[in-house]
C-alpha positions in Angstrom: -83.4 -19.4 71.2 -83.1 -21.0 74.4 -81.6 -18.7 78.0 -79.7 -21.4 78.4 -75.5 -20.7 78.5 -73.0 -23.0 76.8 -69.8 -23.1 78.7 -67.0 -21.3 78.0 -65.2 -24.0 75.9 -68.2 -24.1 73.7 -68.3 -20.5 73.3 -64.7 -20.7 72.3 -65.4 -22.7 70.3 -68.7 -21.2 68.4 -66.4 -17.4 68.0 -63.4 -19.1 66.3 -66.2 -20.9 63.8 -68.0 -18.0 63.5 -65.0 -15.3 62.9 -62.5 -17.6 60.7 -65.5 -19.1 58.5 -63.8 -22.8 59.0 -63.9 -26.0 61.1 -60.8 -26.6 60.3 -58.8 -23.7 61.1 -61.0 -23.0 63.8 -59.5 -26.0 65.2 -55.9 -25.5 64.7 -56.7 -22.0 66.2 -57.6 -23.7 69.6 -56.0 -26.3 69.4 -58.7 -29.4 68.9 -59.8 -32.0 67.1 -62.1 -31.0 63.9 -64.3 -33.4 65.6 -64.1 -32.4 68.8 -65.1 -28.8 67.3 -67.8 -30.1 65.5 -69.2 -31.9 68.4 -68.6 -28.7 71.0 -71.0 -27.0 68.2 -73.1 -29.0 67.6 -74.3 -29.4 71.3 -73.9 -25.7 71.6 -76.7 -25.5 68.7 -79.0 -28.5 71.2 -78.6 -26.5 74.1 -80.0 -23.4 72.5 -82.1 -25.1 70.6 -81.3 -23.0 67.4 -79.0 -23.7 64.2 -76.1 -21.5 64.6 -74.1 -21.9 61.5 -74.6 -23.3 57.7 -72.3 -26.1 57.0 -71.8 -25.4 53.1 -69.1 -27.4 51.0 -66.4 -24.6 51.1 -67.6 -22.5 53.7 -69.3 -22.3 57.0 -72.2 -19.1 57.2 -73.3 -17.4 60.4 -77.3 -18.1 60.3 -79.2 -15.0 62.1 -80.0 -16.9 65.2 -75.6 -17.4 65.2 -75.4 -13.5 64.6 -77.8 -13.1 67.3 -75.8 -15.6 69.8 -72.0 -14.3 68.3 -73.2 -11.0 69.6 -74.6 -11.4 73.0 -70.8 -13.7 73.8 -68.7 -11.0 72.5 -70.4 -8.2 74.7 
């Protein structure tokens, strides 16, 4: 994983995926598009240069590289 830092936004972002399990009311929580979510994410996950979360069918899963990340935002 990359030292790099997303910005705040994308953090935001990232935590509300991570915690509620869903794009979609991760998005109502803040506020934003799914889209926009799912583009703040995804160039969260280029910038670290690590998968963060798997996009399954009826849920989203922290991988460990996320875990990893999810911890060092929240501390």
């Amino acid at each position: 994983m990359s030292n790099a830092l997303p910005s705040i936004r994308q953090m935001q972002a990232y935590i509300a995926v991570a915690r509620l399990g869903s794009f979609s009311r991760a998005a109502s929580q803040l506020g934003v598009s799914q889209s926009a979510l799912s583009q703040a994410i995804r160039q969260t996950e280029l910038l670290l240069q690590a998968k963060l979360l798997d996009r399954g069918k009826q849920a989203v899963r922290v991988t460990p590289a996320g875990e990893e990340f999810l911890q060092r935002v929240e501390h």
